[in-house]
py3Dmol code that shows the C-alpha trace and the ligand (Angstrom):
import py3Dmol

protein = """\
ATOM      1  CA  UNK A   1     -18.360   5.127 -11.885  1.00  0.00           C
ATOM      2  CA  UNK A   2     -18.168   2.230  -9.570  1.00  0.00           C
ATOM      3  CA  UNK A   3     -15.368   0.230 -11.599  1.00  0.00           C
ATOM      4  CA  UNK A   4     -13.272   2.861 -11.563  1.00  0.00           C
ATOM      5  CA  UNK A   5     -12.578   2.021  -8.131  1.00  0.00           C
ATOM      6  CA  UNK A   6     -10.021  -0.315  -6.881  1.00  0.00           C
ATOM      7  CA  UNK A   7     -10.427  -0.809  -3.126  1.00  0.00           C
ATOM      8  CA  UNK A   8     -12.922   0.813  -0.487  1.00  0.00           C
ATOM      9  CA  UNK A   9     -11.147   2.495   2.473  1.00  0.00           C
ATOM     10  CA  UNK A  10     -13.983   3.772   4.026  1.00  0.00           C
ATOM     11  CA  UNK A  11     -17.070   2.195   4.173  1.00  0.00           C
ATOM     12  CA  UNK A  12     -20.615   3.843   4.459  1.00  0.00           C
ATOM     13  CA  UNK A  13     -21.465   2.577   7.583  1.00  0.00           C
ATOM     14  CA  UNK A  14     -17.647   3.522   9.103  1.00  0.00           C
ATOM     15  CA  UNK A  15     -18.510   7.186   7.948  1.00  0.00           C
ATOM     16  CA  UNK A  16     -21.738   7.074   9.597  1.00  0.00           C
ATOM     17  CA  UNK A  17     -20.064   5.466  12.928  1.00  0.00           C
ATOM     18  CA  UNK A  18     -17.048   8.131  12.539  1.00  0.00           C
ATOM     19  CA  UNK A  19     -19.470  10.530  12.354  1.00  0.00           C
ATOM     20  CA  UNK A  20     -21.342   9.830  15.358  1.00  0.00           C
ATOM     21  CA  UNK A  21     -18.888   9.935  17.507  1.00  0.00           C
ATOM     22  CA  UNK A  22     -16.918  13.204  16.340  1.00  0.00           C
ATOM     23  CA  UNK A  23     -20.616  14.922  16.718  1.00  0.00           C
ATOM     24  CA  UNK A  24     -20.961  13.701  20.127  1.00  0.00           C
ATOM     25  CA  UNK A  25     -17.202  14.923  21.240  1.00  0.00           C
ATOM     26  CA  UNK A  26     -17.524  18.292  19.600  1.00  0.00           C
ATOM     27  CA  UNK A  27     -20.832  19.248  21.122  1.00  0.00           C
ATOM     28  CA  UNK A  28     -19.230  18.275  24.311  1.00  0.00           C
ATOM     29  CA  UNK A  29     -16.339  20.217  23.662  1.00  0.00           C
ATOM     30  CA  UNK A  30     -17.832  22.995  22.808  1.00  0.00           C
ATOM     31  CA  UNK A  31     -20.895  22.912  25.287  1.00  0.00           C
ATOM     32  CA  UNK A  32     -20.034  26.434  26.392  1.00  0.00           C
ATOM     33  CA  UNK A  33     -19.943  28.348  23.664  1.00  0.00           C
ATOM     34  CA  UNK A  34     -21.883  28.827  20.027  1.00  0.00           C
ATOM     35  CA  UNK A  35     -19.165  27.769  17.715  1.00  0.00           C
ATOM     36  CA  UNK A  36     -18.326  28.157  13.802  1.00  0.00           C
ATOM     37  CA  UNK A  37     -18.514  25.433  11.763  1.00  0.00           C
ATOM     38  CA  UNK A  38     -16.524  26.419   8.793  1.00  0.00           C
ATOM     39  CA  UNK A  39     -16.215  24.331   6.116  1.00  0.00           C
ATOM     40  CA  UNK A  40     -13.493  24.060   3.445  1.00  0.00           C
ATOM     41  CA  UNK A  41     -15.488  23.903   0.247  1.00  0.00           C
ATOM     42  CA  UNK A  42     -16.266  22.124  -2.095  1.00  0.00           C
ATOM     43  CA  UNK A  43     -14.767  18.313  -0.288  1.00  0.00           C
ATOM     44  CA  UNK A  44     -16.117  19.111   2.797  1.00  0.00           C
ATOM     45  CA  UNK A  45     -20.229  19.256   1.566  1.00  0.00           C
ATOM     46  CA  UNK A  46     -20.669  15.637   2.830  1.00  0.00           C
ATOM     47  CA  UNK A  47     -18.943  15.513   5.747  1.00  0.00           C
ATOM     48  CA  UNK A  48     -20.203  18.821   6.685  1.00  0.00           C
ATOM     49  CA  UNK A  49     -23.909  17.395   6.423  1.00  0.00           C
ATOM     50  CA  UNK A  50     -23.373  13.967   7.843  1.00  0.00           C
ATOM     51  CA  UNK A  51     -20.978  15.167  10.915  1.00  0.00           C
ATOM     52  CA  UNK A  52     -23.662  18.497  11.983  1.00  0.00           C
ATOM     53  CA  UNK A  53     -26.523  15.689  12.430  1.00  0.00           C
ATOM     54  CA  UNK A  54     -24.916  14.952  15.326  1.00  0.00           C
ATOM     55  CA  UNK A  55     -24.270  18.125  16.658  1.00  0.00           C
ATOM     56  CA  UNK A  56     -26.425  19.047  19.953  1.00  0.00           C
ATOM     57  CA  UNK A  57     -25.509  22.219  20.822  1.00  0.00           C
ATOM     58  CA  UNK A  58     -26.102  26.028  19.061  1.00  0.00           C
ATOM     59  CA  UNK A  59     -23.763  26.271  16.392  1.00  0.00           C
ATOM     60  CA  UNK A  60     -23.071  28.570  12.756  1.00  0.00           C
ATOM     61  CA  UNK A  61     -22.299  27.176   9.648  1.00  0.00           C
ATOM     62  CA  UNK A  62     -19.849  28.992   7.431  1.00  0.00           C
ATOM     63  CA  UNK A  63     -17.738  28.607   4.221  1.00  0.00           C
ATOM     64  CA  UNK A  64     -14.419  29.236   2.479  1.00  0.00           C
ATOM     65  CA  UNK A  65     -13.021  28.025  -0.620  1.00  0.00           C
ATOM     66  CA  UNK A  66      -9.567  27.363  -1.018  1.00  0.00           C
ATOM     67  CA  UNK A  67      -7.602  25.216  -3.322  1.00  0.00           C
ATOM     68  CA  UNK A  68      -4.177  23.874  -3.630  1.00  0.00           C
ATOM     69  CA  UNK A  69      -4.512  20.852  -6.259  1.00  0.00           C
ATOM     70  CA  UNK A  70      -5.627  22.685  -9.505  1.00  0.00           C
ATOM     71  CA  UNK A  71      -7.052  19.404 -10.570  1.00  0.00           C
ATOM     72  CA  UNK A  72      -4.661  16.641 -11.062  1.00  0.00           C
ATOM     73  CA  UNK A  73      -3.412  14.231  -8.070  1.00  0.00           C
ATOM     74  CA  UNK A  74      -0.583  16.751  -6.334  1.00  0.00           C
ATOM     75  CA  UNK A  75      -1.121  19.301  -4.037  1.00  0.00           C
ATOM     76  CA  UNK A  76       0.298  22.322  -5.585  1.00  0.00           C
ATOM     77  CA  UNK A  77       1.218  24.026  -1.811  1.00  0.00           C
ATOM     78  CA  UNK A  78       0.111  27.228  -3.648  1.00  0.00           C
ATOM     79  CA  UNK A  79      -3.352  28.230  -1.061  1.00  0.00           C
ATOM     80  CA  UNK A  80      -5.414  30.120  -2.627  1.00  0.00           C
ATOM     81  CA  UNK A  81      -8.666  32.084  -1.597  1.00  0.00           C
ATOM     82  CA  UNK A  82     -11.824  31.343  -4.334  1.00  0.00           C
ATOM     83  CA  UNK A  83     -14.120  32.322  -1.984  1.00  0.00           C
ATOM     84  CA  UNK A  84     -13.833  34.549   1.503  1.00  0.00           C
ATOM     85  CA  UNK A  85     -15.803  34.508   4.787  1.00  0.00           C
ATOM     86  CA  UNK A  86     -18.501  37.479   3.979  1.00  0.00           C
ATOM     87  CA  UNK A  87     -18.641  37.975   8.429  1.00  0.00           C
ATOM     88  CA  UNK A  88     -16.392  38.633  11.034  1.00  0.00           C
ATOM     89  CA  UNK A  89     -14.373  35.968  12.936  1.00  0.00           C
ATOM     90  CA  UNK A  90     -13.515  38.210  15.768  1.00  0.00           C
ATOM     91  CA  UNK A  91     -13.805  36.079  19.374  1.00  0.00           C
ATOM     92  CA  UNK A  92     -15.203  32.906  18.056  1.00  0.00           C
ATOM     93  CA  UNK A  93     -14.567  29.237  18.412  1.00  0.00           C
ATOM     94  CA  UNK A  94     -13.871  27.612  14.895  1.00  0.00           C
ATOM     95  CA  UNK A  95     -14.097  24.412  14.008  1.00  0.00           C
ATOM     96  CA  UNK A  96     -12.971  24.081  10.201  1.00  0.00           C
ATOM     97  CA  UNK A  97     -14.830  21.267   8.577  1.00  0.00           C
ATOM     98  CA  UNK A  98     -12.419  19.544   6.598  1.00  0.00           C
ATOM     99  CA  UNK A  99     -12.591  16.008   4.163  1.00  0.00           C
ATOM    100  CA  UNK A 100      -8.276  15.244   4.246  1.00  0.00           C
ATOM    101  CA  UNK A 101      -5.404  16.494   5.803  1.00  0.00           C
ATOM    102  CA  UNK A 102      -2.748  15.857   3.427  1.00  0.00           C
ATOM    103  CA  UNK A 103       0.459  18.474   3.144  1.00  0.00           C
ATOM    104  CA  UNK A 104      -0.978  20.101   5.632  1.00  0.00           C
ATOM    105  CA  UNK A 105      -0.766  23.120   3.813  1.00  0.00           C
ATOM    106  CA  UNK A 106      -4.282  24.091   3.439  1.00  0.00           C
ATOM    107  CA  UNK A 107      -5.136  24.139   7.062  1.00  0.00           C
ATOM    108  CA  UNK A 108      -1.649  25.745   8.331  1.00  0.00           C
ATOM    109  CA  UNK A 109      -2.477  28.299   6.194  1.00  0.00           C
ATOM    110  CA  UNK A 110      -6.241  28.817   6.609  1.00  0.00           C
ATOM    111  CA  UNK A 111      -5.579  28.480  10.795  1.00  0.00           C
ATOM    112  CA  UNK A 112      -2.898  31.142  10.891  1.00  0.00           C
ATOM    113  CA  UNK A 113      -5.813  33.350   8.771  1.00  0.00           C
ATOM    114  CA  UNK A 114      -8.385  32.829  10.825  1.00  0.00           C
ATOM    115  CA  UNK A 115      -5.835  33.742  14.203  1.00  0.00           C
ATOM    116  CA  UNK A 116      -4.778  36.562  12.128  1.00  0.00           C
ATOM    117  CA  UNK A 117      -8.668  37.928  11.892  1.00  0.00           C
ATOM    118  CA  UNK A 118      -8.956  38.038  15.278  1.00  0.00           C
ATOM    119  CA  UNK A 119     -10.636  34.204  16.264  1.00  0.00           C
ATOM    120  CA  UNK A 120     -10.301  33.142  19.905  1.00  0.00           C
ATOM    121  CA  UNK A 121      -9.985  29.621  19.024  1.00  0.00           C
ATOM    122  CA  UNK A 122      -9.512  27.669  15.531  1.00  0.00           C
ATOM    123  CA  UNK A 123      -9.396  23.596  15.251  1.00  0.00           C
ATOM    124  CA  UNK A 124     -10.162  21.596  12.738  1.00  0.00           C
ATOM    125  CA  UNK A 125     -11.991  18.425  12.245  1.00  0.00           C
ATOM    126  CA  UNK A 126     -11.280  16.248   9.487  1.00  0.00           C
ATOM    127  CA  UNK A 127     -12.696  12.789   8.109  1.00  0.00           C
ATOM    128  CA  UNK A 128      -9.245  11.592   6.859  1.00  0.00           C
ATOM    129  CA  UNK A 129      -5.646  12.333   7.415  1.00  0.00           C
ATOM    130  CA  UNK A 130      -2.919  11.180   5.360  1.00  0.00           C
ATOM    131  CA  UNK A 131       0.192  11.766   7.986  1.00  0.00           C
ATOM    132  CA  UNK A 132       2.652  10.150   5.279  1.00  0.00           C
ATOM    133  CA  UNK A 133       1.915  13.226   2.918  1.00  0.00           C
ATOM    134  CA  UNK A 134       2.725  16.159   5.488  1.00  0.00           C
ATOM    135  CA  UNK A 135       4.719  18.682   4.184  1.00  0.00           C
ATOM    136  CA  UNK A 136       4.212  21.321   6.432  1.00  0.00           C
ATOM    137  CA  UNK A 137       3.629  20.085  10.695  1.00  0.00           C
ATOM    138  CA  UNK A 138       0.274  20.377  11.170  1.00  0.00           C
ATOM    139  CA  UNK A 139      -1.926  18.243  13.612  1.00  0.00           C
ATOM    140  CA  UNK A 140      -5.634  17.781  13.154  1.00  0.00           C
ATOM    141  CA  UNK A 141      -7.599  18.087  16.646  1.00  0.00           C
ATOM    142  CA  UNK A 142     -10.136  15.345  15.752  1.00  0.00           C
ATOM    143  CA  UNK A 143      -9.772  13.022  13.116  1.00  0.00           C
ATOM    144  CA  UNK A 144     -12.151  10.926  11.826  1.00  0.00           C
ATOM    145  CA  UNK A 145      -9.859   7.857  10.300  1.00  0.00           C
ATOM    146  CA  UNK A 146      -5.955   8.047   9.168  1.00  0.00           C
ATOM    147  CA  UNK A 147      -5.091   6.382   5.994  1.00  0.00           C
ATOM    148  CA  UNK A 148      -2.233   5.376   3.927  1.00  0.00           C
ATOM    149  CA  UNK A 149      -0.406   8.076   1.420  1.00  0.00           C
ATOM    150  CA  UNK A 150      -3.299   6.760  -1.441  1.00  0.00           C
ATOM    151  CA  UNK A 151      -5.190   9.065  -3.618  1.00  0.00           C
ATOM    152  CA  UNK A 152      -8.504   8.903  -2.232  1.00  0.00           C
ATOM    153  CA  UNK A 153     -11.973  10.006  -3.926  1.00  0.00           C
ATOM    154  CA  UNK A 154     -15.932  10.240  -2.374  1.00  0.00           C
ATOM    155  CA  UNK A 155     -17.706  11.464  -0.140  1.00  0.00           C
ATOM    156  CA  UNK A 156     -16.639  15.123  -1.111  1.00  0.00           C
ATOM    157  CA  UNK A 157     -13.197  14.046  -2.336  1.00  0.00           C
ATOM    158  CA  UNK A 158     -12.821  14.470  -6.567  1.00  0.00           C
ATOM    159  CA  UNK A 159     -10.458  13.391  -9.247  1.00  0.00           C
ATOM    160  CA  UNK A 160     -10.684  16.635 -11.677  1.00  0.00           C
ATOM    161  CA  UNK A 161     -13.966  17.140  -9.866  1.00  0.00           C
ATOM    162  CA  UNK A 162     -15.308  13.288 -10.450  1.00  0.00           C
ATOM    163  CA  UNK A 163     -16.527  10.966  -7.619  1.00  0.00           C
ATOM    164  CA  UNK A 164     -17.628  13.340  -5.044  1.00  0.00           C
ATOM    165  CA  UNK A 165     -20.613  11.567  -5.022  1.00  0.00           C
ATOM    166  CA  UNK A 166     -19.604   8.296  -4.155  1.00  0.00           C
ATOM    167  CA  UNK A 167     -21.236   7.372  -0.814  1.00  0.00           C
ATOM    168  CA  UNK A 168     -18.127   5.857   0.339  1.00  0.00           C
ATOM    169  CA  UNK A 169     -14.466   6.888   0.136  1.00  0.00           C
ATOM    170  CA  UNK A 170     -12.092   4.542  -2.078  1.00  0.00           C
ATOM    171  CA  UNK A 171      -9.009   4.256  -3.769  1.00  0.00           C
ATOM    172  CA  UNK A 172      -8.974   4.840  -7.528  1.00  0.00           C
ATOM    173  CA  UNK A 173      -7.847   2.279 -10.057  1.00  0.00           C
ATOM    174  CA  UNK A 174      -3.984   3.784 -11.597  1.00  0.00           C
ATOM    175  CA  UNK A 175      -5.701   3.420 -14.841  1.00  0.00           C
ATOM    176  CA  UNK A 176      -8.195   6.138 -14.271  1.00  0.00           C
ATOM    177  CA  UNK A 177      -5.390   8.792 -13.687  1.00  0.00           C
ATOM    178  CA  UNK A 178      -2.993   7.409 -16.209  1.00  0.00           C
ATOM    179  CA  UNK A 179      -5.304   7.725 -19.234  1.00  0.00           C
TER     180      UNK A 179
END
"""
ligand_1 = """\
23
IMP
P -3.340 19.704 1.863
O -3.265 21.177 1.828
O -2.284 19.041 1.026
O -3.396 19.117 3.258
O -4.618 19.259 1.070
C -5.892 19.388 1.463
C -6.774 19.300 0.237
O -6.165 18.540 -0.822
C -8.032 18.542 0.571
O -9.034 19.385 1.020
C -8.399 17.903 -0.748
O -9.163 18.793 -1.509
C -7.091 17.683 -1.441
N -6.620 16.273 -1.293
C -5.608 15.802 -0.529
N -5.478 14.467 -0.644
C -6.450 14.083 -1.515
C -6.845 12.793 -2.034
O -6.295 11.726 -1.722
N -7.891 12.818 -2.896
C -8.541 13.946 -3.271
N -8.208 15.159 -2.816
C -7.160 15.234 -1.936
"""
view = py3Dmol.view(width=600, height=400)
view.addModel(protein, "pdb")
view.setStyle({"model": 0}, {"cartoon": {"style": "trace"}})
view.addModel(ligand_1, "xyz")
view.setStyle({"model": 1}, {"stick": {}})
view.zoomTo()
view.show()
């Protein structure tokens, strides 16, 4: 699995760093209240784990799936639900949990939701964010590293549900997606 990648971007040890940090500012941010956590299934499983280490304060962790690729390497810009919130949203803080910003479709979409159901406060949190791909304007409140418009895979991020596992998060080789 390792060959079929052709550069790291980010590094184990950045992740872990990135991580650190983002869990120190949110439980700061959010010192005065007992936020949701929600995370974007299935990229954000990682992430989700690694960033709520850090997290000091009471918090909730929920999940939503959504998709907008449909497996390939283009976002589709076609949100769909796969799997709904089961409580109520009504007067919390939400933080969605999220591995990439690209279009920005997904999260314009899932915020306006969330506002919709009645949350006092939605922002998201993201590993990556790919500014060059934006679609839609959407601004991610913390961000965890910005990178190039590159097809990215680990650490939660798949290629036709490959790589998740990957410990880092890399570019794959053209060859891979070509075939
Ligand atoms: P957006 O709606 O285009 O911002 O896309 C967000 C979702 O697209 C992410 O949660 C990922 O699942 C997927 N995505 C965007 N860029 C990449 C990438 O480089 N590699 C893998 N998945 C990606």
């Amino acid at each position: 699995m390792h060959n079929d990648i052709e550069k790291i971007l980010v590094s184990e040890a950045e992740i872990d760093t990135i991580c650190k940090e983002m869990g120190k500012q949110l439980s700061n941010d959010y010192k005065d209240s007992t936020p949701i956590f929600l995370g974007l299934l299935k990229g954000c499983v990682p992430f989700m784990a690694a960033l709520t280490k850090h997290v000091t304060i009471y918090m909730e962790q929920l999940y939503m799936a959504v998709s907008s690729y449909h497996g390939g390497i283009k976002s589709s810009g076609d949100v769909k639900i796969k799997y709904d919130l089961e409580v109520s949203v009504k007067g919390r803080d939400i933080i969605i949990v999220e591995d990439i910003v690209d279009t920005g479709a997904t999260l314009k979409t899932i915020s306006a939701l969330l506002y919709h159901r009645g949350a006092k406060s939605v922002k998201v949190a993201t590993l990556l964010d790919k500014p060059a791909g934006r679609l839609v304007e959407f601004t991610a409140d913390y961000v965890g590293k910005v990178i190039p418009k590159e097809f990215v895979v680990g650490f939660g991020l798949d290629y036709n549900e490959l790589y998740r596992n990957l410990p880092y998060v890399g570019v794959l080789k053209p060859s891979v997606y070509q075939k």
